[in-house]
N, C-alpha and C positions, 0 to 999 in steps of 0.2 A: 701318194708317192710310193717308189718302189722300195720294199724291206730295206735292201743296202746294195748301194753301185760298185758292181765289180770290181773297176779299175779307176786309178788316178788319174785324174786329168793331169798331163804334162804340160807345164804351165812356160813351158819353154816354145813348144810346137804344137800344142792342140788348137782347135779351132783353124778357122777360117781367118788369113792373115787379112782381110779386108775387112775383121770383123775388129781385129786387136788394131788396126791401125787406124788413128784416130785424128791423124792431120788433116782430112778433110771428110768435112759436112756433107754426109748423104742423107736430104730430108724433101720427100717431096708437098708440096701446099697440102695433100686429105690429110699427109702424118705427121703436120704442123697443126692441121685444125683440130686433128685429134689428141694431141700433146695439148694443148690448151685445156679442152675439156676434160681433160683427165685431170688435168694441174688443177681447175675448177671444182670437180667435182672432189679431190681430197684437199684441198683447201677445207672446205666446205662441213666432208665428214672424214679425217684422217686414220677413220678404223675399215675402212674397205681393204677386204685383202684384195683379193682379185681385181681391184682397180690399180692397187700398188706393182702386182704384176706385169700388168698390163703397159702401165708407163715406165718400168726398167727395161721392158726386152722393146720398147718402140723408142726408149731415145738409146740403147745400145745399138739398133739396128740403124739409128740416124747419125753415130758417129758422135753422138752432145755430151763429151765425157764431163763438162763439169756438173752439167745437170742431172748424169747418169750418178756420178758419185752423192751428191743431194738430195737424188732419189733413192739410192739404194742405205744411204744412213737415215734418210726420214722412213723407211720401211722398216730398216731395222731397228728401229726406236721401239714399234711399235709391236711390230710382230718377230719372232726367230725365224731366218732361214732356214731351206731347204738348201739338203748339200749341193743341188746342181745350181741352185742361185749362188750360195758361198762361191761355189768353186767357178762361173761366172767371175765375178766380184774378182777373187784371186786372184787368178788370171790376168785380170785387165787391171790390175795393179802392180804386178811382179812384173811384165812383160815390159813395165812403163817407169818401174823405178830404178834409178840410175846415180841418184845422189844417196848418202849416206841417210839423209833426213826422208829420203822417200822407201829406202830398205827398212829404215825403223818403223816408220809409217804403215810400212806393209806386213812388217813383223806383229804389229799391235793388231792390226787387221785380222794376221791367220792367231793371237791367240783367244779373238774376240771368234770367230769360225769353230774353235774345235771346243767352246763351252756350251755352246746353243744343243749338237745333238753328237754322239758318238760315230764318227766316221776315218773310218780307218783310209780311203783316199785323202781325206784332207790332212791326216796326219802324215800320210806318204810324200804330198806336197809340199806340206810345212816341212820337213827336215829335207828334203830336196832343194827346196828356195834358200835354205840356209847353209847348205851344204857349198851349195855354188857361186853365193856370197862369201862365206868365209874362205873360198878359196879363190877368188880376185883380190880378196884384202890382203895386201901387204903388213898392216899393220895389227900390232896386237893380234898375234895369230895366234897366241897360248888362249886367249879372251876367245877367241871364236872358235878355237875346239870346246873349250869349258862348255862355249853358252850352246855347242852344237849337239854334246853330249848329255847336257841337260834335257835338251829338246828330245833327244830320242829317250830318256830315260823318261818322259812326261810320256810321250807314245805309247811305250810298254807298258807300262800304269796302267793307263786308260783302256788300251786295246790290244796288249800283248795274248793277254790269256784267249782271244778270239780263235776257236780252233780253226776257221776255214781261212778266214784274211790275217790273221795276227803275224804268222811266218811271215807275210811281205815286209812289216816291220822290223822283225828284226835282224832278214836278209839288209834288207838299206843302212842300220844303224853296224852290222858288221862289214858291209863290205866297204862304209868309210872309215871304218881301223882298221882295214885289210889297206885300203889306198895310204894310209899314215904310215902305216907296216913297210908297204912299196918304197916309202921314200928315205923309210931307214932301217933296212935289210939286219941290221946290228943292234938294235935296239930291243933288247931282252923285256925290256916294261911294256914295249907295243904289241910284242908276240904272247907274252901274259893276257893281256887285254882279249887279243882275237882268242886268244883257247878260252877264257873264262865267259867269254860271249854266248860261244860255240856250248861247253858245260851246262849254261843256264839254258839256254834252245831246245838242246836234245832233251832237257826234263820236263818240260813243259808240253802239255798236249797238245798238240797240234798236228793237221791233220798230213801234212807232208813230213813228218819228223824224220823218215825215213832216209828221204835222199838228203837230209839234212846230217843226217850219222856218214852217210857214205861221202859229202863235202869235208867233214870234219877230220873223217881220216884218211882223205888223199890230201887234206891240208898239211896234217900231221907232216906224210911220208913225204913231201915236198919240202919239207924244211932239211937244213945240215942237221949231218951227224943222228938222223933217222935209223932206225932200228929195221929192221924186215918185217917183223910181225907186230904190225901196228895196233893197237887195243885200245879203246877208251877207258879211265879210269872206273875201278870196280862201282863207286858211289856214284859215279856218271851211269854206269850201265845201268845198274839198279835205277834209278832215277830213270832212264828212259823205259825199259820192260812198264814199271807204273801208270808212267805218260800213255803208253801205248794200249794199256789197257782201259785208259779215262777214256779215250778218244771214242775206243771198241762200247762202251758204256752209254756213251752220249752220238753215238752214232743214227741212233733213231732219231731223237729230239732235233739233230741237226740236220736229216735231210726235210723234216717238218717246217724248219724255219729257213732253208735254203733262200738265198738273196732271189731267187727267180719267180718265189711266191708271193701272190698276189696281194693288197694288204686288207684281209676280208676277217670274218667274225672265226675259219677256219686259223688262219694262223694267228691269229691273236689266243686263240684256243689253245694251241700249240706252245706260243710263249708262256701262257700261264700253267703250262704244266712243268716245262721247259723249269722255268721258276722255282714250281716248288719242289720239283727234282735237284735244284741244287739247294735250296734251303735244308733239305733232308740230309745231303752230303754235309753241311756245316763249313762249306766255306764262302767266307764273304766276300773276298775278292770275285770269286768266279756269280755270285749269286748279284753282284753289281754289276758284273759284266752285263749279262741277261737282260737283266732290268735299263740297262742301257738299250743294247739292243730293241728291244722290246716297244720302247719308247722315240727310238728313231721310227721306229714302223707306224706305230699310234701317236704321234706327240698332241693331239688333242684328248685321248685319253684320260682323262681327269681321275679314275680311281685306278688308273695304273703309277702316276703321280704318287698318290696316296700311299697306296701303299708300297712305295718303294722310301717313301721317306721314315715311314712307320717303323719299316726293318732298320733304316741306318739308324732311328732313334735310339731303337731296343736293342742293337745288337754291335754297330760302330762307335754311337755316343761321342762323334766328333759336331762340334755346335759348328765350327765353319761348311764343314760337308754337306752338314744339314741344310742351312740357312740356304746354299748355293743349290740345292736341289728346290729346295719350294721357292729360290729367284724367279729359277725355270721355269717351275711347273705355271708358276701364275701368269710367267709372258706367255704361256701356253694354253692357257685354260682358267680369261680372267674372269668370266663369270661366275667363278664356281666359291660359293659363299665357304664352303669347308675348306679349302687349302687358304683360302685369307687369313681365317680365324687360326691355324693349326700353323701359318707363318707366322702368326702374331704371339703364340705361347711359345712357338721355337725360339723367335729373338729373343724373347723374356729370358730364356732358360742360359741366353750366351753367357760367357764368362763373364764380361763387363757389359752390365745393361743400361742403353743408350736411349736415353726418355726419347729424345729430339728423333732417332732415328724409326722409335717405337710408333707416335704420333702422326710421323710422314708416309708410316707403311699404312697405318691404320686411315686414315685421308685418302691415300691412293685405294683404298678398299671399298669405303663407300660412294666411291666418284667411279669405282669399275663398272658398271653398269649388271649390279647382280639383277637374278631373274626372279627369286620370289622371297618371300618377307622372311621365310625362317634362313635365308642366306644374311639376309643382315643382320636378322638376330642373331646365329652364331657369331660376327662380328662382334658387333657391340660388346658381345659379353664378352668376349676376349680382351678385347679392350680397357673393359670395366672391371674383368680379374686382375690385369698390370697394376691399376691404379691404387686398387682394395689390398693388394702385397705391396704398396711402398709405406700403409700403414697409416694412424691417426694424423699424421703431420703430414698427410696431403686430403683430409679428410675435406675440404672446402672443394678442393677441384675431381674427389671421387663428386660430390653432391651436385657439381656441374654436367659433369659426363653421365650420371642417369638422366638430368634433367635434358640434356643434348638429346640422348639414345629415344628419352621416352616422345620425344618432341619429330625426329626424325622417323621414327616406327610411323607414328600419326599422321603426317607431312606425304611419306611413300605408298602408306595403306591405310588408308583411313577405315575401311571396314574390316581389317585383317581384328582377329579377337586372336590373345594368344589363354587359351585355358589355363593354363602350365602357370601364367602370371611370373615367365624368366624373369624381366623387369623388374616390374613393380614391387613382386616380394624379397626378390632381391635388394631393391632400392631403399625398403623399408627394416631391413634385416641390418643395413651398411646404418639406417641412421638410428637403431637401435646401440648394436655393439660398436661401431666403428664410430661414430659421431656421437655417442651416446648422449639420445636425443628422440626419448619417449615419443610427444608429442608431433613432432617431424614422422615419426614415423607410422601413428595413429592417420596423421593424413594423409599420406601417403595411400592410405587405403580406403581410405573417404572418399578419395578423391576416384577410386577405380568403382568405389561402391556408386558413384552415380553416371560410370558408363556402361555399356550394353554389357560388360562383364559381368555385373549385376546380376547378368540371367542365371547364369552359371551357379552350379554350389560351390567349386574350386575355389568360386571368390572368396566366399562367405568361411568356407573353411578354413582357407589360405589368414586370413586377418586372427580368426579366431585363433588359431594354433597357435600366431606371434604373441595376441591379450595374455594365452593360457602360459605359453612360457617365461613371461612377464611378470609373472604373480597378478594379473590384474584379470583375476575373476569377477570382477562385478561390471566392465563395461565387456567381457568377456558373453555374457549374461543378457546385456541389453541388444549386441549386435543378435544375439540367437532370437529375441523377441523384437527385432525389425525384422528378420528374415525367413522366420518360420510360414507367416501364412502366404507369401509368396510363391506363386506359381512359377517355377523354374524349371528348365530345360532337363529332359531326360530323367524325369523322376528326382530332379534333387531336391526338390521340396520333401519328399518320402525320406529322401537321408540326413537330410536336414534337421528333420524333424528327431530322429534317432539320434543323430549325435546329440540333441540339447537333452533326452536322457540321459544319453551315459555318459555326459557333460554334469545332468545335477547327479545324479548318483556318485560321479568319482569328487567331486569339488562341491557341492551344491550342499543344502540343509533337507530336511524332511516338508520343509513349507515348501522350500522354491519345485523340490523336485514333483512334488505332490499339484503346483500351479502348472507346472511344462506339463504335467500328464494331463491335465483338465482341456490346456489348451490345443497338445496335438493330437488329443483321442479321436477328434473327429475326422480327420486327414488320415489317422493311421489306420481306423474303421474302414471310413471312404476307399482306401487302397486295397487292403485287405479285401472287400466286398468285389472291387473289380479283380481283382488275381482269382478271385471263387469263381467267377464267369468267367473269367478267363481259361482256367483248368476246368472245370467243367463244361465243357463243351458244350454234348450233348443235351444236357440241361437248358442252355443258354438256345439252342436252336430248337428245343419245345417250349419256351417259352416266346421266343419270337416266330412260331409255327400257333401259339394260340394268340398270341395278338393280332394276327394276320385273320384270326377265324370270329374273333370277338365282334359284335355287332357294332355298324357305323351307325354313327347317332347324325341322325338330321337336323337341316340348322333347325329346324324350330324345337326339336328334342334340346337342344344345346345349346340355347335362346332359353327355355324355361328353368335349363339347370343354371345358367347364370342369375336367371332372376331369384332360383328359391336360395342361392347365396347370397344374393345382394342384400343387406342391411336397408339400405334403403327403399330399397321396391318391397320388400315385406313391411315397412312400418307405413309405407302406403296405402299397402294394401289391405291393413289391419285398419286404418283411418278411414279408408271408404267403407270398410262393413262397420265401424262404428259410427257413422254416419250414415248408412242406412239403416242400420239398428234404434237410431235415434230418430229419424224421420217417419218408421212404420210407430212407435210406442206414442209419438206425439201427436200424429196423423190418430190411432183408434182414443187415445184420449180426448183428441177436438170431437171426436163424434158421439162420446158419450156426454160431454159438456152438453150438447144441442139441447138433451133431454134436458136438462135444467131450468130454472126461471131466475127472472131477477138482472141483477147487476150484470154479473157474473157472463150468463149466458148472452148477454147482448154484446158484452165485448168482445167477446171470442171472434166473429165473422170480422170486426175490423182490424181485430189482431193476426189471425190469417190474411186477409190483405195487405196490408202492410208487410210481412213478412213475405208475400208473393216478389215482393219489387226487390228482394233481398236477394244478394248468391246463394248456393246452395247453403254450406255449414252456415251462414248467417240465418239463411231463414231457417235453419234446424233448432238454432238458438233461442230463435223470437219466439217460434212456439212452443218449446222447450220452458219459454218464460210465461206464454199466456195461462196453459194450464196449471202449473199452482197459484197463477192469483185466481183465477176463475173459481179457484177451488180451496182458497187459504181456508176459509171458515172450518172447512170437516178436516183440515190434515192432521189435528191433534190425534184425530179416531182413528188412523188411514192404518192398514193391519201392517204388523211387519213386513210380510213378503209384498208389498205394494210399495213400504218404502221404499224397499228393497229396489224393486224396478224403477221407482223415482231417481232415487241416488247412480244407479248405472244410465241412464238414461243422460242426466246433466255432465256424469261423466264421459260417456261416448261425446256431448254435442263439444264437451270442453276440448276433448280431442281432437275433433276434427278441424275447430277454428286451430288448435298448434298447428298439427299439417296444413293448413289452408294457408296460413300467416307466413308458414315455413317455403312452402313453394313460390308463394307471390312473391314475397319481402327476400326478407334477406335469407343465405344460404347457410343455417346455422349447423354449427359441427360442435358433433358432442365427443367433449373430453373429457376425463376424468381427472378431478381436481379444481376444475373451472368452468365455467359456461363462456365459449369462443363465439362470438358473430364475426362472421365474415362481412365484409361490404359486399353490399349487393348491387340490384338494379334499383331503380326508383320505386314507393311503396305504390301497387295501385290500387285503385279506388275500391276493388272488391279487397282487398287486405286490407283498406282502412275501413270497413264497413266489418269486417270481422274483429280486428282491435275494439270497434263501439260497441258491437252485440259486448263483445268479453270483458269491456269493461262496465256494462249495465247488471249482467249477471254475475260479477264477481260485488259488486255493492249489494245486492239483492243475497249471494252467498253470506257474508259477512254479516247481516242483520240476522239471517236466520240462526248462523252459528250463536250469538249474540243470545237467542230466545230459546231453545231446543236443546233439551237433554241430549245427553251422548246416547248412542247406541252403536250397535255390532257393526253397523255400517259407517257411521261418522269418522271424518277426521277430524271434525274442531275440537276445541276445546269441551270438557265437562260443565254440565251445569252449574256445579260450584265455584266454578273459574268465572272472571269477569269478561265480559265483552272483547272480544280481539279488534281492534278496529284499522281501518285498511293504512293508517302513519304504522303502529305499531309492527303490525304483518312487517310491515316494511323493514323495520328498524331490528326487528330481529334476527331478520337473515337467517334461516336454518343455516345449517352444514349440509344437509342430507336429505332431501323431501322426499321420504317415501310414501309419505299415506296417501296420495293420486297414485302410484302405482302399484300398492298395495289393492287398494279398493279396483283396480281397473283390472286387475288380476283373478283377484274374485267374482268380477263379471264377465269372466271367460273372454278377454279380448286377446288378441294373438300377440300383442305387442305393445307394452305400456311407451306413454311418451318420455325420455330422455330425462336420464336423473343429472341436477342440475347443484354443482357447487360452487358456495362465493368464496371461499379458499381464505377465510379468514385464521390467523394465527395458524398458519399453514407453510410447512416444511414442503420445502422440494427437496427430490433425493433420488441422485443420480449416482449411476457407474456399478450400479448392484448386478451379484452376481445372478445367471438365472436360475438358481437354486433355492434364493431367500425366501423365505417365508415371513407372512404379514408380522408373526409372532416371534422371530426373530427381532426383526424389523424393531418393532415395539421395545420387546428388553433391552436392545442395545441404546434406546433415546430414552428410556423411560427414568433414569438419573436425573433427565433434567428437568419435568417435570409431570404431571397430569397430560397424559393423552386419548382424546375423545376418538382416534378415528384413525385407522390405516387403511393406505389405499395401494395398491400395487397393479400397474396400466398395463393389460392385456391388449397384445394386436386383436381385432375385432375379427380377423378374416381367418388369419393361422390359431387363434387360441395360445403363440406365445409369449409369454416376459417378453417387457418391450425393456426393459432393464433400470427403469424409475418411476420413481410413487410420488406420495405423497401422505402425509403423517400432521393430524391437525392434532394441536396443547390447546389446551384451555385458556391460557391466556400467554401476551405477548412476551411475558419473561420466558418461561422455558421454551417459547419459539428462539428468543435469542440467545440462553445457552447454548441450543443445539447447533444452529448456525455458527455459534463460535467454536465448534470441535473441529479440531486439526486433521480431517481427511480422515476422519476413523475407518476402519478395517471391517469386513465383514465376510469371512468366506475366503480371505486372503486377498480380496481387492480393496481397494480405497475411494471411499466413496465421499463425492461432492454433495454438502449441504449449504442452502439459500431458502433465503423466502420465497415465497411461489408466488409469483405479481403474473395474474389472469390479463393477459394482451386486450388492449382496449382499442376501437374504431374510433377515436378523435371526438371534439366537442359534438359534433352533429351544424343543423341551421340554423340554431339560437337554443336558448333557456329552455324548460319547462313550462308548456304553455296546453292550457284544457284540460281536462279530468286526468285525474288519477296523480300517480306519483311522479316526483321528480328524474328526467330521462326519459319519460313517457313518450314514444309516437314520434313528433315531428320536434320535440323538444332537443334530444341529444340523438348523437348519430347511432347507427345500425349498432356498432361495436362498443358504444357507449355500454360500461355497465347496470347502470339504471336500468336498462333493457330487461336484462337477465335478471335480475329483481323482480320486474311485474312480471314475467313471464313463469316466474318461481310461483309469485302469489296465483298466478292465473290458476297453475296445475293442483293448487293447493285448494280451491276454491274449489274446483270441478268435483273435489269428492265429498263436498257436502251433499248431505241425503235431503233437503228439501228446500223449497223458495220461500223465504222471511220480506216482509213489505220491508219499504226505505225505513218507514216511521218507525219500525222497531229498530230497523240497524243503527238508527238518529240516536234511539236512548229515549224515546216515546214510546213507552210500553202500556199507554191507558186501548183500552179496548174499543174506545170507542173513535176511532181513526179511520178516517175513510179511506174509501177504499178506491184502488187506483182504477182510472176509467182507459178504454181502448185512445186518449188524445195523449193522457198519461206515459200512455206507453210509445206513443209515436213522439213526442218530446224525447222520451227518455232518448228513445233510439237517437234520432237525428240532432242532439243536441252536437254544440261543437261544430 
């Protein structure tokens, strides 16, 4: 629209009298059909401007005055006129009112016209329209100058001080006391009035002041009893010289905002300096003025709004002035989240505050169709400040309006995150002091701690600050240890971490603080390590300048490095050379047998046969077994270093039936503390053909340990010791079986078989820190009683603390003191103790059935512990240094025993 219209519409004669005449309907069918769909489409959505438009000037131009007035008050509802619609509007009411009840009607009209926007025609109108009303009335004529002169005094207010249009003002408002003056020539109070008119005109700036002095004093010399040398009063004169220099002052600014200019970003430019040019002068009337102005040119301008209400705040402090400018502003610019909010603490601030009317404005704010979330956030909070100031005795309906706020933020934006946490901490702050209401307000934070705010540290800081101002340093404490190892957005796990030092340092003990620096060393290392690469550049691009030049390893280079890590392919492959190691020693043994006579040598070729129909570590076994009986008679003489290679020999072939047993059968994993089977596939034939060899030479073990001194090589028992026999072995259960990997050691193998425990009167013990040591470990249990054994579980691949052991007592009482200690400390953590129950594979496919012990084979299942027992004795058996017949393992120790034949030995095998 244009800045501001020259002139008044005269509402007596302007327009087109076919336009004001409304006794007949000019409307043709398109601008019927078009009147419909306009009707339709603001039905429909009642915020279109330009459709509102559209339908006042097509049922004005059809003559439909009742629809035109229906249209033009449902427009105005919605949006503020423009002066040329008002003045429209005016017009086709003034020209049409004729009853008392249609001039009042039109009176309430023009005073609803000159609130919407500053215009000095509509105000020329309004006291024209009233002028010529009160002067057909007969009656109550004192009442109709009062209210006449009211009106022009409301004029001058508003738009007097206007330097270019304000003079048409107050030319109209004096020359109806000049027509009052006409009609009573003798009235000394009317000729008071027009000279005190005239006094206040000439001092005011404006920009005709001039011909305004020279009306004044041919008024003067026009009256009786005039003097010749007519003069205005000294305080007059002075008073205008001022004026005229204000005028001279603001001469620039106002040919910048002259009504002809355009309404662009240039003169809005113009108004804002306009602005602060009279801010600088310090007067508030004229810097209102302005800002009037200013805002008929922009009325969408939303921080010209702003800040013109900011000034009345700070510098008029009338709450009604106020209120009535952000009425405005918001039928002006209801999008705009900052003037709802900053009407919502204005009302607050009025003299008498009006909950009902506070709640109605706040309603009509979120149903305005604001545009982005921190628009309603500034609401809400304004909102939620009225309620928080009416104090503890509205404290149930503040706890509703956060739960509202938080419910509708959610509802409008569901992925809007606000960092700042206005809400929430707010929400929780009101059910601290204001509800006081610890717990309400612990949740409160709980409840943000498990949405995506969580990523943030604001959160975590935000909660903490309320615990720390609280006195509640200990859950203070536990929020820092959920949230430290946290990977959070934008480094705040790095700040995070810091605050929980100078959290224990200012509040904390030397333990707790000394625990936080254990826990975030690694993070603050970690950080620190990248900020190095990071600042050192250079560095950073010769080292990724040598990894680029470093050689590319091919897969099968990269294929042998996995396997010489692998645990498993290395105890393989330490199994196959002891089992080729044991198959060349037994192989040049058969063949020095041949030379022999006797028994002996004849049995040999059927023991190698028989052993032919064997898998491989089985047949390594058989002949493993034919040569010391071939040969029992001379082993008493057999030189050390011959034992020597007997004893490695029975230990390689023991080895390889483990791996043999281990690959076919079940998939066993070695842990420390227990012997684990896994379930496997089904046992086959060639694994149970290595179970028989192993369990033919572990009987044949057993007698010889039975008869045979100890020596440097043996692991059985001494000669002075009795018999070990294979119930016993059993019932024994070492803890620890090192002597098969002892002796297997000594025979230079690459990798002994898997140390195996039955975990009797055995502590588990978990939650240790990874600094404990075995010896630690031990003193802190050792109150309760005798301990045989610490064990602390290293990962196999990394070499670290896996962070629990295991610690075997002598017997089952100091296993159960220990178990009954209350989470004892160690290192500053707390550590879980239980008995350590080794996980078992179920019964198996029945009882104990065919050689050997109970659990044996097809007796109990894979994960049966029975298993892990004979498999104990097996490795136990393997490092005996020579073959003993049955009849001495029996306890038949006379000499004259015969001796086993090659049918003997094919029994032996295939028995079962």
């Amino acid at each position: 629209m244009a800045a501001e219209a020259p002139l008044a519409m005269d509402l007596s004669t302007s327009g087109d009298s076919s336009e004001s005449d409304f006794d007949e309907i000019d409307a043709s069918p398109e601008d019927m059909d078009t009147i419909m769909q306009l009707e339709t489409a603001l039905q429909t959505n009642p915020n279109l401007y330009e459709s509102h438009v559209q339908y006042v000037n097509l049922l004005r131009k059809c003559k439909l005055r009742e629809k035109l007035r229906t249209a033009r008050e449902s427009m105005q509802e919605h949006y503020p006129l423009t002066e040329q619609l008002w003045l429209e509007w005016l017009h086709d009411e003034a020209v049409t009112a004729t009853s008392i009840t249609e001039t009042e009607q039109a009176s309430q009209l023009f005073q609803k016209a000159v609130q919407d926007y500053l215009s000095v025609p509509i105000w020329k109108a309004y006291i024209n329209f009233v002028k010529e009303h009160a002067a057909g009335s007969q009656q109550n004529s004192n009442t109709s100058m009062q209210n006449l002169r009211e009106i022009c005094e409301q004029a001058l207010t508003a738009a007097g001080l206007h330097i270019t249009l304000g003079g048409s003002l107050w030319d109209a408002y004096r020359e109806y006391e000049h027509e009052l003056s006409a009609r009573d020539p003798t009235s000394d109070a009317q000729l008071l009035r027009v000279r005190q008119l005239y006094h206040r005109q000439l001092q005011v700036p404006l920009a005709e002041a001039a011909q305004t002095m020279q009306s004044y004093l041919k008024w003067e010399a026009s009256l009786p009893h005039a003097q010749q040398a007519i003069q205005a009063p000294s305080h007059v004169q002075q008073g205008f010289q001022k004026a005229q220099q204000a005028v001279s002052l603001r001469h620039e600014h106002e040919a910048m905002v002259a009504p002809d200019k355009p309404a662009d970003e240039n003169l809005l430019a113009a108004f804002l300096a306009y602005i602060k040019y009279e801010e600088a002068k310090g007067d508030p009337a004229r810097v209102q003025l302005v800002y009037e102005r200013a805002l008929a040119a922009f009325p969408v301008t939303h921080y010209l709004w702003q800040a013109y209400a900011h000034y009345l705040e700070d510098h008029l402090k009338v709450p009604a002035a106020i209120n009535a400018v952000y009425s405005r502003a918001l039928r002006n610019c209801p999008w705009v989240g900052s003037l709802w909010a900053n009407a919502l603490r204005a009302l607050e601030l009025s003299t008498v505050f009006d909950e009902q009317q506070h709640a109605t404005l706040y309603s009509s704010a979120v149903q305005a169709g604001l545009q982005t979330a921190d628009d309603y956030m500034e609401v809400v909070l304004a909102r939620l400040d009225a309620l928080r100031h009416r104090g503890a005795d509205r404290a149930q309906e503040l706890k509703q309006g956060f739960q509202q706020a938080a419910e509708l933020m959610q509802t409008y934006f569901p992925d809007y995150i606000d960092r700042t946490l206005r809400i929430h901490a707010y929400w929780a702050d009101c059910e601290m002091h204001v509800g006081q209401d610890p717990a309400a307000a612990e949740a409160v934070w709980e409840g943000v701690l498990k949405s995506t705010a969580a990523r943030y540290v604001e959160t975590w800081i935000g909660y903490i600050t309320m615990l720390i101002g609280s006195d509640n340093t200990g859950q203070a404490r536990r929020v820092y240890k959920r949230g430290y190892s946290r990977k959070l957005e934008e480094a705040g796990q790095l700040f995070l971490c810091q605050a929980w030092l100078r959290f224990e340092r200012e509040h904390g003990t030397a333990d707790t603080l000394a625990e936080a620096s254990r826990k975030v060393r690694p993070i603050l290392e970690q950080a620190a390590a990248a900020a190095a690469v990071v600042s050192d550049s250079e560095g950073s691009a010769k080292a990724q300048a040598a990894a680029k030049k470093a050689k590319k390893l091919t897969p099968e280079e990269m294929k042998k490095m996995r396997q010489q890590a692998d645990p498993n392919y290395q105890s393989k492959q330490a199994a196959a050379a002891a089992a080729a190691t044991a198959g060349d020693g037994i192989a040049t043994g058969s063949k020095k047998g041949k030379k022999g006579k006797g028994p002996a040598a004849r049995a040999e070729p059927a023991a190698q046969a028989e052993s032919a129909s064997l898998p491989a570590p089985a047949a390594a076994v058989a002949a493993a077994v034919a040569e010391p009986t071939a040969k029992h008679a001379s082993a008493d003489a057999m030189p050390s270093d011959a034992a020597a290679v007997k004893h490695s020999t029975a230990q390689a072939a023991s080895q390889a039936l483990h791996d043999q047993a281990s690959s076919a059968g079940s998939k066993r994993r070695h842990g420390l503390g227990f012997s684990e089977d896994q379930p496997g596939p089904k046992k086959s034939k060639q694994a149970d053909g290595v179970d028989k060899a192993a369990d033919s030479l572990q009987q044949a073990q057993h007698a010889q340990q039975a008869q045979q001194p100890p020596s440097s090589f043996s692991a059985g028992p001494p000669s002075n010791q009795p018999p070990v026999s294979k119930t016993q072995s059993q019932q024994s259960k070492p803890a620890n079986v090192q002597a098969a990997a002892g002796a297997q050691s000594s025979a230079g193998a690459a990798q002994g078989p898997p140390v195996i425990f039955t975990d009797e009167c055995t502590a588990f013990v978990r939650g240790l820190d990874n600094k404990v040591t075995e010896e630690e470990l031990r003193n802190l249990l050792a109150a309760c009683g005798e301990i045989k054994g610490v064990r602390l579980v290293m990962d196999k691949v990394t070499g670290m603390f896996k962070g629990f052991g295991y610690v075997e007592f002598a017997n089952n009482s100091a296993l159960q003191k220990a178990v009954d200690l209350k989470e004892p400390e160690l290192h500053g953590r707390k550590m879980t103790i239980m008995v350590s129950k080794p996980p078992s594979g179920g019964p198996g496919r029945g009882g104990a059935r065919g050689r050997g012990a109970p659990g044996r084979g097809f007796g109990a299942g894979r994960g049966d512990r029975g298993r892990s027992i004979h498999q104990h004795e097996r490795l136990a058996v393997a490092a005996a240094p020579a073959f003993v017949p049955r009849a001495i393992a029996k306890g038949e120790t006379s000499s004259k025993a015969p001796a086993a034949t090659n049918a003997d030995f094919r029994k032996l095998l295939n028995k079962k």
